[in-house]
N, C-alpha and C positions, 0 to 999 in steps of 0.2 A: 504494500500500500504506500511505497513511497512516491513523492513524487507526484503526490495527488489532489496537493492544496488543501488537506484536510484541515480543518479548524477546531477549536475548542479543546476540550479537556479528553484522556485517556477515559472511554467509558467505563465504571466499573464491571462491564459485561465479560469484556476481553480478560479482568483476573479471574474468570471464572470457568475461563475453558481450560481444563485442567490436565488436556491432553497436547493444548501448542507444544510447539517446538521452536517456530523462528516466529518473531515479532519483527518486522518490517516497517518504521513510519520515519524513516528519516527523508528530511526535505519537506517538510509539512507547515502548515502552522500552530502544532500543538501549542496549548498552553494548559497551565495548572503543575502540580506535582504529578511524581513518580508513586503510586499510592502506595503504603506498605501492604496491599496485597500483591503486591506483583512474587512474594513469597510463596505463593500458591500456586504458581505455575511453573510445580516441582521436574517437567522434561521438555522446559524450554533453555536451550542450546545455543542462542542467536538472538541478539536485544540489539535492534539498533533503533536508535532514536535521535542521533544526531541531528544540527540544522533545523530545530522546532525552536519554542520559546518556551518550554519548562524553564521550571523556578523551584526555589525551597529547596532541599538537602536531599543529596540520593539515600535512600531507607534501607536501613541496616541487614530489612528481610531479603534484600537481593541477596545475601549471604547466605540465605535457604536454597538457592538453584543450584544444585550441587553438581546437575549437567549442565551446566550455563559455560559455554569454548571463550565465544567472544562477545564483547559486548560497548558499542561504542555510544556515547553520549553526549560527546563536544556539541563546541558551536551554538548552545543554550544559557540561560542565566541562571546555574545550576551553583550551588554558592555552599562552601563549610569543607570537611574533612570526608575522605572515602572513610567508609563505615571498614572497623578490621574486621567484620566480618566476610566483607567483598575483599580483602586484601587476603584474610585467609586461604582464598578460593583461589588466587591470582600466586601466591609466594609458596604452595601447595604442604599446608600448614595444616590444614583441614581435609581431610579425605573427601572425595577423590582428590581436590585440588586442581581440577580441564581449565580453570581457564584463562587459556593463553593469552585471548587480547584481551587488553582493556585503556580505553582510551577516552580522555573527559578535559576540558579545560583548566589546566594545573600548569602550565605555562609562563602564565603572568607573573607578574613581581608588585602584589602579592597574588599567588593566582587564585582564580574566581573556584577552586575544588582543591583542595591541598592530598594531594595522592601519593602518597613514596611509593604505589605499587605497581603505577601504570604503567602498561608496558611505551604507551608515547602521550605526549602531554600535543591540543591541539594548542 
């Protein structure tokens, strides 16, 4: 669904399919938070949400996707510290420990996500 001008908030519908796998919405006009249910969509594998306008802090329960590979989020007004719960998942600290990317605005000086685990800061 990227790519598709979509507007508004992440509906809570989409935390409720509990079989996803790839969540697809970068390039959108999202806005609102990352809800903490997105913990509930325990065999999704692929989060990208880049290039929207989320805000407020990434939630700690993205730490519950334990199949979660890669996961990018930059280019948002996405603002505080990666939760060490997702860093868990990222420095493989936490069983299994998949996921390889992760990528979020930690760049800046000071930057807008403070992340030591990303694998690249946009």
């Amino acid at each position: 669904m990227d790519f598709n001008q979509i507007t508004g908030v992440i509906p809570d519908e989409i935390y409720g399919l509990n079989s996803l796998q790839q969540l697809d919405l970068n390039d959108n006009e999202i806005t609102g938070s990352i809800s903490s249910n997105i913990g509930d969509l325990q065999f999704l594998t692929f989060f990208q949400v880049d290039h929207n306008q989320l805000s407020d802090t990434i939630p700690s329960e993205m730490g519950d996707l334990s199949n979660l590979r890669i996961a990018f989020l930059s280019d948002n007004d996405l603002t505080g510290e990666m939760p060490s719960e997702v860093c868990a998942l990222r420095n493989n600290t936490s069983p299994p420990g998949v996921l390889g990317v992760l990528v979020t605005d930690c760049s800046g000086n000071p930057p807008e996500v403070d992340c030591p685990c990303c694998s690249s800061c946009a």
